[in-house]
C-alpha positions as CSV (number, residue, x, y, z in Angstrom):
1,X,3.2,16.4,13.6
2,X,3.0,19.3,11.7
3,X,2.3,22.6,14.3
4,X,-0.5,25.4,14.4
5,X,2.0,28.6,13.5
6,X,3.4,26.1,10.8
7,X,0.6,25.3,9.5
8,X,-0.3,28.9,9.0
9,X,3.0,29.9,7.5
10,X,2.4,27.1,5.0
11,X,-1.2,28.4,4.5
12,X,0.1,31.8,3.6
13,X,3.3,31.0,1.6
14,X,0.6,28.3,-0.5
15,X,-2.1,30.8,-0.9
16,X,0.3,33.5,-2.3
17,X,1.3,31.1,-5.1
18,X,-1.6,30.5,-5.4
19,X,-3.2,34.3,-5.8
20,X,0.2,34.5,-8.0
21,X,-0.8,32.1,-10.6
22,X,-3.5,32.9,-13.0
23,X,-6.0,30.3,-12.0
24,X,-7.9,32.7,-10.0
25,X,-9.4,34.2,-13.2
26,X,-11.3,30.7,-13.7
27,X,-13.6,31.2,-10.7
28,X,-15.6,33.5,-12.5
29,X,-16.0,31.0,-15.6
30,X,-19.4,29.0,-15.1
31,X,-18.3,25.4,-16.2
32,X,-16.1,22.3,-14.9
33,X,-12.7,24.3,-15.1
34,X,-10.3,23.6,-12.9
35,X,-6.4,23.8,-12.1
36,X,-4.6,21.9,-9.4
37,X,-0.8,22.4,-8.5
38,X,1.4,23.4,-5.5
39,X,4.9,22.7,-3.9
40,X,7.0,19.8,-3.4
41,X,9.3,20.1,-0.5
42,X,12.6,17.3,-0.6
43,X,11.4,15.9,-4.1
44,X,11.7,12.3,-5.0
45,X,10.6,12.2,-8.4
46,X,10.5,14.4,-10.8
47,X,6.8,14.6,-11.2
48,X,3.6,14.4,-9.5
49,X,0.5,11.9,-10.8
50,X,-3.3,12.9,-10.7
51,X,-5.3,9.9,-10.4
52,X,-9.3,8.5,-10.7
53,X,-10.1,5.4,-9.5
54,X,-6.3,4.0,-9.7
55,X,-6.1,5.0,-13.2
56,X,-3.7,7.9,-14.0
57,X,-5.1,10.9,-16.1
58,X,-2.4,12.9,-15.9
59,X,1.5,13.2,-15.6
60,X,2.3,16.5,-14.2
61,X,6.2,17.4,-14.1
62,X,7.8,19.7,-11.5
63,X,10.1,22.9,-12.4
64,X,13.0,23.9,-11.2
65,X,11.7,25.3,-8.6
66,X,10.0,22.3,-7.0
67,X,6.5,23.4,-8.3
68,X,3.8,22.0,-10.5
69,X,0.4,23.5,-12.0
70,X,-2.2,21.9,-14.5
71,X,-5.1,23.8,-15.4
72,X,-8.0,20.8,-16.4
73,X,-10.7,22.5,-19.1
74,X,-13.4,20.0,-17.7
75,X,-13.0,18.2,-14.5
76,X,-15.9,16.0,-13.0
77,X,-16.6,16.6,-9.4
78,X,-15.3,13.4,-7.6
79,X,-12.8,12.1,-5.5
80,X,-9.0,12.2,-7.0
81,X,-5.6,10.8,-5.6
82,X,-2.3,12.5,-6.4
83,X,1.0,10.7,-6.3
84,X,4.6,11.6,-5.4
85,X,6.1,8.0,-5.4
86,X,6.2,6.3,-3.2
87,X,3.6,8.5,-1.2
88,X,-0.2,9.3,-2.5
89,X,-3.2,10.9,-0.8
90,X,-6.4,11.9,-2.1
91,X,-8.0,15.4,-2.8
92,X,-11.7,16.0,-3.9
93,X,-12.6,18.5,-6.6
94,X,-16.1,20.2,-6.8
95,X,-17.1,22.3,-9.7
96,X,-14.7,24.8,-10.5
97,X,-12.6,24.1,-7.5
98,X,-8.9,25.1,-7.6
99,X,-6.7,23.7,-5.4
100,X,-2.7,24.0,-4.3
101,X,-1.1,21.9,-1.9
102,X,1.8,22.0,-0.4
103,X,3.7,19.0,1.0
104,X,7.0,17.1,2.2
105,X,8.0,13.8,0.9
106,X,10.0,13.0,4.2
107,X,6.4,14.0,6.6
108,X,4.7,14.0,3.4
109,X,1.0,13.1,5.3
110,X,1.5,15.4,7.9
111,X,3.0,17.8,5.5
112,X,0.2,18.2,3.6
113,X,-1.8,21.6,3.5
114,X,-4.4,23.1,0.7
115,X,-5.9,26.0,-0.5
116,X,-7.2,27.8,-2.5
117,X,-11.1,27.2,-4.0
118,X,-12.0,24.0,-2.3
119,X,-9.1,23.8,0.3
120,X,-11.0,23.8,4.0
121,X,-12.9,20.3,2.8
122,X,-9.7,18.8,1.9
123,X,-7.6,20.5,4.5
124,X,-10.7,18.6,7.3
125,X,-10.1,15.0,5.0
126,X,-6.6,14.7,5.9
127,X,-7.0,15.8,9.4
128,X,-9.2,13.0,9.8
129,X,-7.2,11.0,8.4
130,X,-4.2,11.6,10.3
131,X,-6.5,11.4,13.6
132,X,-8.0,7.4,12.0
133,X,-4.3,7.0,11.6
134,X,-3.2,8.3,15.2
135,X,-6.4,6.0,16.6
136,X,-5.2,2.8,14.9
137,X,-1.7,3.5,17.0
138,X,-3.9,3.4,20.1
139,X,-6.1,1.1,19.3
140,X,-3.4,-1.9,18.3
141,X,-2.6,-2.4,22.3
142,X,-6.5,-2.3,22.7
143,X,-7.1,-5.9,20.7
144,X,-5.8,-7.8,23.9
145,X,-8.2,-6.2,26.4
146,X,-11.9,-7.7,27.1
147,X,-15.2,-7.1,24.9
148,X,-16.5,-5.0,27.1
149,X,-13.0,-2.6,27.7
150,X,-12.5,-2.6,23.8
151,X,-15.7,-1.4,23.0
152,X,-15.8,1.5,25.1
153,X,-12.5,2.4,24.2
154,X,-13.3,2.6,20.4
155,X,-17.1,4.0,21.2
156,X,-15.2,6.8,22.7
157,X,-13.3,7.6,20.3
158,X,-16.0,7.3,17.4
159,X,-18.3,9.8,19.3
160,X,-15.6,12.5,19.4
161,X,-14.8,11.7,15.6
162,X,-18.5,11.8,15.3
163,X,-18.8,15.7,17.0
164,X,-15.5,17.0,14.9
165,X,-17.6,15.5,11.5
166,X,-20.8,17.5,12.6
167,X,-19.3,20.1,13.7
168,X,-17.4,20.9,9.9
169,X,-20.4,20.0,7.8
170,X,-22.6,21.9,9.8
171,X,-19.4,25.2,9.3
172,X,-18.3,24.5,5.7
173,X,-21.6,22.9,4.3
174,X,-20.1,21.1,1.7
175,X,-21.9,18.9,-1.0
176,X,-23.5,15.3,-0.5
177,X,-20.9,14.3,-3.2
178,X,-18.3,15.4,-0.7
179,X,-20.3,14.3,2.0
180,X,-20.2,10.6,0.8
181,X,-16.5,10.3,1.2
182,X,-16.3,12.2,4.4
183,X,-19.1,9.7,6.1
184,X,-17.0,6.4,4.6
185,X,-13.7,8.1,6.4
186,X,-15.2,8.1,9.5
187,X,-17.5,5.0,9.5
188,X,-15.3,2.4,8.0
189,X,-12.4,3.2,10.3
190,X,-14.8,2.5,13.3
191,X,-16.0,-0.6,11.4
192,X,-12.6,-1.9,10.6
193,X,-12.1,-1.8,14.4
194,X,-14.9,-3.9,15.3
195,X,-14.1,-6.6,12.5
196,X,-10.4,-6.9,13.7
197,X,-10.9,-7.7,17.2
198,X,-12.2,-11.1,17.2
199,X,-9.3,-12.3,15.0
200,X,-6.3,-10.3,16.7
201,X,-7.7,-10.6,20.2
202,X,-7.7,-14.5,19.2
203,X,-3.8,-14.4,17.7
204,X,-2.8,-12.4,20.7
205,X,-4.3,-14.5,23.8
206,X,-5.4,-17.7,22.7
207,X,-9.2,-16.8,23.8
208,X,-11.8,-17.1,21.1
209,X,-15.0,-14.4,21.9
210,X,-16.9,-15.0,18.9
211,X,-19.7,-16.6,21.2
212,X,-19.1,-13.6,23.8
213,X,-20.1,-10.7,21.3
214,X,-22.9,-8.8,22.1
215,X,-25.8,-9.4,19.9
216,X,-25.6,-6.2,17.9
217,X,-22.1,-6.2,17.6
218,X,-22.5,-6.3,14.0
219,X,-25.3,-4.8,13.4
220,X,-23.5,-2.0,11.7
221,X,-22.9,-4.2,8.5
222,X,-26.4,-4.1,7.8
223,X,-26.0,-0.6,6.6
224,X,-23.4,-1.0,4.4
225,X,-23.7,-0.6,0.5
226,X,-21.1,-4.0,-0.6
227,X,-21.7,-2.9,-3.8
228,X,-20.3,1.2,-4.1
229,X,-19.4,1.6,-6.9
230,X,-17.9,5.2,-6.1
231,X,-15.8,3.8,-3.1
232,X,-14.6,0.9,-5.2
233,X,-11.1,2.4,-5.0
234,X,-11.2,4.3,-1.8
235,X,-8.8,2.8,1.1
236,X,-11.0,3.3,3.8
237,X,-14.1,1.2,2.2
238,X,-11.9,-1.9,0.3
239,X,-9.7,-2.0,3.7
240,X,-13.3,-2.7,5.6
241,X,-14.1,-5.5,3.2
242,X,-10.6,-6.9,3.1
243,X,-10.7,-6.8,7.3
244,X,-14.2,-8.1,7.3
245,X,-13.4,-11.0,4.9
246,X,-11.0,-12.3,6.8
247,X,-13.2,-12.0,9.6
248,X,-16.0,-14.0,8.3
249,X,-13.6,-15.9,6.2
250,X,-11.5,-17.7,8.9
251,X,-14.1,-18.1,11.5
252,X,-15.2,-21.5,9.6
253,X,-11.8,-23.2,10.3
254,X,-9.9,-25.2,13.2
255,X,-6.2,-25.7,13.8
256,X,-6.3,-29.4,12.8
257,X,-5.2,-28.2,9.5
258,X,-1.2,-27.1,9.1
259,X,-0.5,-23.6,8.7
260,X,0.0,-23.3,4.6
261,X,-3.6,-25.4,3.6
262,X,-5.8,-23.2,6.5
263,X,-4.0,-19.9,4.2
264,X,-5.3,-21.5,1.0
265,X,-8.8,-22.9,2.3
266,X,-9.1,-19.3,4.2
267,X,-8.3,-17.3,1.4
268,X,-10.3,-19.3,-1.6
269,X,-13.3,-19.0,1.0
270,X,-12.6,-15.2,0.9
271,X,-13.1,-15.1,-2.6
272,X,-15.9,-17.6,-2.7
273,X,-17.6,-15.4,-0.3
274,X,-16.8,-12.0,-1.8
275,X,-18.3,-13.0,-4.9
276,X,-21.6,-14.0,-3.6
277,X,-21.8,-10.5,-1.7
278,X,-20.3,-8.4,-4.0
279,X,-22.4,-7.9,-7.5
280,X,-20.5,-4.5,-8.9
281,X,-17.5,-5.7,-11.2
282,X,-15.5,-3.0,-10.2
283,X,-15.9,-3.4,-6.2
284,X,-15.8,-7.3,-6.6
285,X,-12.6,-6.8,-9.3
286,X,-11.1,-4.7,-6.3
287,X,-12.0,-6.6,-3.7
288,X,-10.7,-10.1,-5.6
289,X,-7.3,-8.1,-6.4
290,X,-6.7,-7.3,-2.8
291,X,-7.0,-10.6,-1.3
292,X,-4.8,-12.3,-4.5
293,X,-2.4,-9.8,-3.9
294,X,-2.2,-10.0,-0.1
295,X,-2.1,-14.0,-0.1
296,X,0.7,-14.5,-2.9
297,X,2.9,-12.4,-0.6
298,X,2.8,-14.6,2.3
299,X,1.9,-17.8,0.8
300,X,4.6,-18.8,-2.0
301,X,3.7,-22.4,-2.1
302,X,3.8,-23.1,-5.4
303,X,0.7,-26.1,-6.3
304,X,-1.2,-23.8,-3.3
305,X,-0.9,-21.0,-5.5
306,X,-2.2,-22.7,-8.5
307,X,-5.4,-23.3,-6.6
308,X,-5.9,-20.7,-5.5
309,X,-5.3,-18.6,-8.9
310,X,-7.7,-20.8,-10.2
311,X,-10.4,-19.8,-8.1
312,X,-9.2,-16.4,-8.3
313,X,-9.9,-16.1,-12.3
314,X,-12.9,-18.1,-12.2
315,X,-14.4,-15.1,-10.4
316,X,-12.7,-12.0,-11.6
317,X,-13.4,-10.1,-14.7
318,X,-10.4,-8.3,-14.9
319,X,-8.8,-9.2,-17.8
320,X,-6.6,-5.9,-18.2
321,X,-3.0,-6.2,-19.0
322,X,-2.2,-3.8,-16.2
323,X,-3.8,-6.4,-13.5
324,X,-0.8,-6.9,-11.2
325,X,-2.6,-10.5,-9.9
326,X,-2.0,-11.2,-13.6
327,X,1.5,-9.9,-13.6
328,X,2.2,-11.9,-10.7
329,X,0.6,-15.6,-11.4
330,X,2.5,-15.3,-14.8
331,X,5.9,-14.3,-13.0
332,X,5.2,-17.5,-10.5
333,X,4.9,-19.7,-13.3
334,X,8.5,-18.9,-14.7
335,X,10.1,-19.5,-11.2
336,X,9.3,-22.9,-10.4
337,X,12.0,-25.0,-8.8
338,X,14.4,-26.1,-11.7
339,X,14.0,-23.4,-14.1
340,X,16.3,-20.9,-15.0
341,X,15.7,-17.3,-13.2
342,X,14.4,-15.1,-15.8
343,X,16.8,-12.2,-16.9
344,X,16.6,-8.6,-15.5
345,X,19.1,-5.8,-16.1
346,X,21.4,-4.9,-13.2
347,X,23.8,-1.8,-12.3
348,X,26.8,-1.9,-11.1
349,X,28.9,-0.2,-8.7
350,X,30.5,1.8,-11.5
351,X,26.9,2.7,-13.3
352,X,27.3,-0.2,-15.7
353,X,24.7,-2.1,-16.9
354,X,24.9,-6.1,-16.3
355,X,22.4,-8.5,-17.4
356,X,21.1,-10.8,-14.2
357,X,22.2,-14.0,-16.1
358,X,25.9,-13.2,-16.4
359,X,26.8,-12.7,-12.6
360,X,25.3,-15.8,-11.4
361,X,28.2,-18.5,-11.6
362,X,27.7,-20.6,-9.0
363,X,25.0,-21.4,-5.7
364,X,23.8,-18.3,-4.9
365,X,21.7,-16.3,-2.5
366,X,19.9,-13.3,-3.9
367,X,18.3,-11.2,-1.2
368,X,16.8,-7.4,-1.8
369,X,16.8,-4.1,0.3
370,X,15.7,-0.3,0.2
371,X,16.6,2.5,1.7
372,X,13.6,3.0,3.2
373,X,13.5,0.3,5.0
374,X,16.8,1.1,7.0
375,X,16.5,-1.6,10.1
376,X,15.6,-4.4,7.1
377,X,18.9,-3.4,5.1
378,X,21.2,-3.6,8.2
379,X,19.3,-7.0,9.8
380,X,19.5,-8.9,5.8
381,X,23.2,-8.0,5.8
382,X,24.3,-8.9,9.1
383,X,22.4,-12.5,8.4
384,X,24.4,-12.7,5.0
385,X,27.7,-12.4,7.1
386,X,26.8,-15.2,9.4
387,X,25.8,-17.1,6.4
388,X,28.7,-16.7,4.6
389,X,31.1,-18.3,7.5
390,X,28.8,-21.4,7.1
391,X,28.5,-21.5,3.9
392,X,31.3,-20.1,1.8
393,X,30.2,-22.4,-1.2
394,X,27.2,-19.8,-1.9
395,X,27.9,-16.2,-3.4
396,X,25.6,-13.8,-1.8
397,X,24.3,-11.4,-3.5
398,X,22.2,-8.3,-2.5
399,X,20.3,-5.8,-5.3
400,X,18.8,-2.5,-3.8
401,X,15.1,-1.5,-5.0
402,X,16.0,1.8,-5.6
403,X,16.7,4.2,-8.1
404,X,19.1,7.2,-7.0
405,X,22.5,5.5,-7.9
406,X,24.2,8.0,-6.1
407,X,22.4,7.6,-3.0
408,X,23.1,4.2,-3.2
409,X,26.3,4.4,-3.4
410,X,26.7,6.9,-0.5
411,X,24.8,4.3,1.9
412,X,27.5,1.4,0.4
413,X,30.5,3.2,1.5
414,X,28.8,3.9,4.9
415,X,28.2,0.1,5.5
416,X,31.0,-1.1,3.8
417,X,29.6,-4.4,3.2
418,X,32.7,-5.9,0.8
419,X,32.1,-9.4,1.6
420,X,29.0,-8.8,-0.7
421,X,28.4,-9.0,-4.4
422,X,26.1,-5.8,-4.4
423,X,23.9,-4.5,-7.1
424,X,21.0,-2.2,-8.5
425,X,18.1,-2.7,-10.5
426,X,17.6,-1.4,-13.3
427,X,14.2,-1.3,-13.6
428,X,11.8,-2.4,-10.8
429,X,8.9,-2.8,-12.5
430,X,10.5,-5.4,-14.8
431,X,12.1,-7.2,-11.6
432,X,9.2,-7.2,-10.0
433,X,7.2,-8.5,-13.4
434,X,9.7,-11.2,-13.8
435,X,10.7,-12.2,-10.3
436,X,7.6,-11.5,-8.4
437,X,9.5,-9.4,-6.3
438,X,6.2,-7.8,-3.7
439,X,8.4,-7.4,-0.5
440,X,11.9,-6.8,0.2
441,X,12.0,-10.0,2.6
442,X,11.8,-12.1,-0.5
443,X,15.3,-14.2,-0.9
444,X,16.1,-16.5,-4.2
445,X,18.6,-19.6,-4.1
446,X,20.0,-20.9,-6.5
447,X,21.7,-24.3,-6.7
448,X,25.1,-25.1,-8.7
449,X,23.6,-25.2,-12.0
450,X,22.0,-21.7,-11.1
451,X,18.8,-23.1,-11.5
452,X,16.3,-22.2,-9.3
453,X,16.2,-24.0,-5.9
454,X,13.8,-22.0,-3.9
455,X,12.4,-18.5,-5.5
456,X,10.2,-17.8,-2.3
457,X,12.6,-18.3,0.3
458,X,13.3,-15.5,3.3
459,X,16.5,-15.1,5.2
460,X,14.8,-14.2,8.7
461,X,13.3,-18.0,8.6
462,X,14.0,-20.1,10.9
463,X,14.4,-22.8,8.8
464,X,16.1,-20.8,6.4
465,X,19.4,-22.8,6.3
466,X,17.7,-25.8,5.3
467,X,17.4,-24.5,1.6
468,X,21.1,-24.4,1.8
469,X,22.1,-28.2,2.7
């Protein structure tokens, strides 16, 4: 966590680029001008992308120097993400705001600090959001306590949310536009709280408590807009529905059914019921996308998958080529058991590229890691050894998700995992079109034809093995 005297050094080191730049000259101009820019400490890409409503505007590249800087001729007041893959965060823009941030990819939340025209409502945003973030930490050892112990836990911590929100509108006085996102950070988090408990509190302990809610338990949903339009891309409002759909959603079902038809009957009634409460094509689209995209990662039965696609595009209206639900029902289709595993560019060791197709010879395990995901990468490999004692018939094969080569290679001779067939993809976003590749726990066999035996397998299953008789 970032600390006060830090904070203010950053404040004053941001300011003065910004008071260096020109921008300041637009806050005399009366119209929708307006410049964003700022610092990038530890840079991991070589740009930073401005965002509305998940759709990118702008592509703004850093300098040498780690800096970036657009100057906007018209922008409309509103709520706008930025993006430093893999990490994004939002910033809202009033007329003729101008705002600078400055921020660290390897804190990059806590990191994060504006100025300039603008800055104290965005600078109060995040430190909200780092407290809803620091509460959820809290509250996750809270969903195995009683009704009544969970309720005054969360109430407590609402209220002083509640006083800090007062207390800045009532200083900064900032505009209802403003005011609209600020109210959804703090309410929806609360509200998230409340829908989660029944169906953790259940996973945890066995005990159902739908019956022992109190009465107005959720009376809050009565207030709520389903249909938003402006929040129809904002995490804090689409995480609600999601949370409160698989509330409502799984309440209807008993364990009499196995584990993979209760995930398709839950999740189709999801959609069923999001699109009788949800009117707004762009909410409902949202909505729709987020339970797809949440169910074909755990769910990789194929015929379940079918069904459940089939609900899924009787009810959307997103049709658009950059729909990833689309992306991924298509990639499905190509890796039934029996077909051949489509072809994706690889990188070698040496920088070379290899097509997919011409290193598979034989059975073979294909299994994925990331450098961010440091436990994962040692846990997959040690599996692979043990694996490979019992079954030295398969090559094993791992391909890391990333893109610095070099870094890749330095973590390689760190490991020194030689007993492994290692590789780099080329391009994620084609692996990830034409494998369905949505988590790194994903693992592929292949059988002796190298044909595919199982495209949705995962080596930390217990059962795992099975795949390999």
């Amino acid at each position: 966590m970032t600390t006060p005297k830090s904070v203010h050094f950053l404040l004053l080191s941001c300011c003065l680029m910004f008071f260096l730049s020109a921008c300041n000259t637009l806050f005399q101009e009366d119209d929708y001008s307006a410049c964003f820019g700022g610092e990038v400490i530890n840079p991991t890409s070589p740009y930073v992308l401005f965002y509305k409503d998940a759709e990118v505007i702008d592509t703004i590249p850093l300098k040498k120097d780690n800096t970036f800087f657009i100057k906007f001729d018209s922008l409309a007041p509103g709520m706008y993400a930025f993006k430093h893959a893999p990490e994004y965060q939002y910033v809202y823009f009033d007329q003729n705001d101008s705002l600078m941030v400055r921020m660290n990819s390897k804190d990059f939340d806590e990191s994060i600090v504006f100025c300039g025209r603008g800055d104290e409502k965005n600078n109060f945003l995040m430190e909200l959001y780092l407290k809803n973030e620091a509460d959820k930490e809290q509250t996750f050892g809270l969903f195995d306590s009683n009704i009544t112990e969970f309720i005054a836990c969360i109430n407590t911590c609402y209220q002083s949310n509640q006083k800090f929100y007062a207390s800045k509108k009532q200083d900064l006085q900032w505009s209802d536009g403003f005011d609209h996102y600020a109210k959804a950070t703090l309410n929806y988090s609360h509200y998230s709280k409340k829908e989660l408990y029944p169906v953790i509190h259940q996973i945890r302990t066995g005990e159902v408590v739908t019956d022992k809610l109190p009465k107005d338990y959720y009376g809050f949903r009565k207030q709520i807009d389903f249909n938003n339009d402006e929040l129809s891309c904002f995490p804090p409002f689409v995480m609600y529905l999601s949370h409160m759909l698989n509330n409502v959603g799984a309440i209807n079902y008993h364990n009499h059914l196995s584990d993979v038809d209760l995930a398709l009957k839950t999740n189709i009634n999801k959609l069923n019921i999001a699109d009788s409460l949800i009117k707004n094509k762009k909410v409902k689209n949202t909505i729709l996308n987020n339970i797809a995209f949440t169910y074909l990662l755990e769910d990789q039965n194929m015929v379940n998958n079918q069904k459940f696609l089939e609900t899924y595009h009787k009810y959307s209206t997103d049709k658009s080529k950059k729909n990833e639900i689309l992306k991924i029902g298509n990639a499905i289709q190509l890796l039934k058991v029996g077909n051949a595993l489509p072809n994706v560019n690889l990188v070698d060791s040496n920088g070379k590229m290899i097509p997919s197709n011409t290193i598979f010879k034989r059975k073979t395990v294909i299994y994925f890691w990331t450098e961010n995901a440091s436990s994962h990468l040692i846990a997959a490999h040690k599996k692979v050894f043990e694996f490979q004692l019992k079954h030295p018939d398969y090559a094993f094969i791992a391909i890391n998700l990333d893109k610095d080569h070099s870094r890749w290679s330095e973590i390689l001779s760190k490991y020194k995992f030689d007993t492994i067939s290692e590789f780099r993809c080329a391009n994620f976003e084609d692996l990830k079109s034409k494998w369905a590749i949505t988590k790194i726990h994903r693992t592929i066999v292949l059988d002796s034809d190298t044909k595919i035996k199982n495209a949705f397998a995962s080596l930390f299953d217990v059962h795992f093995e099975d795949n390999l008789k």
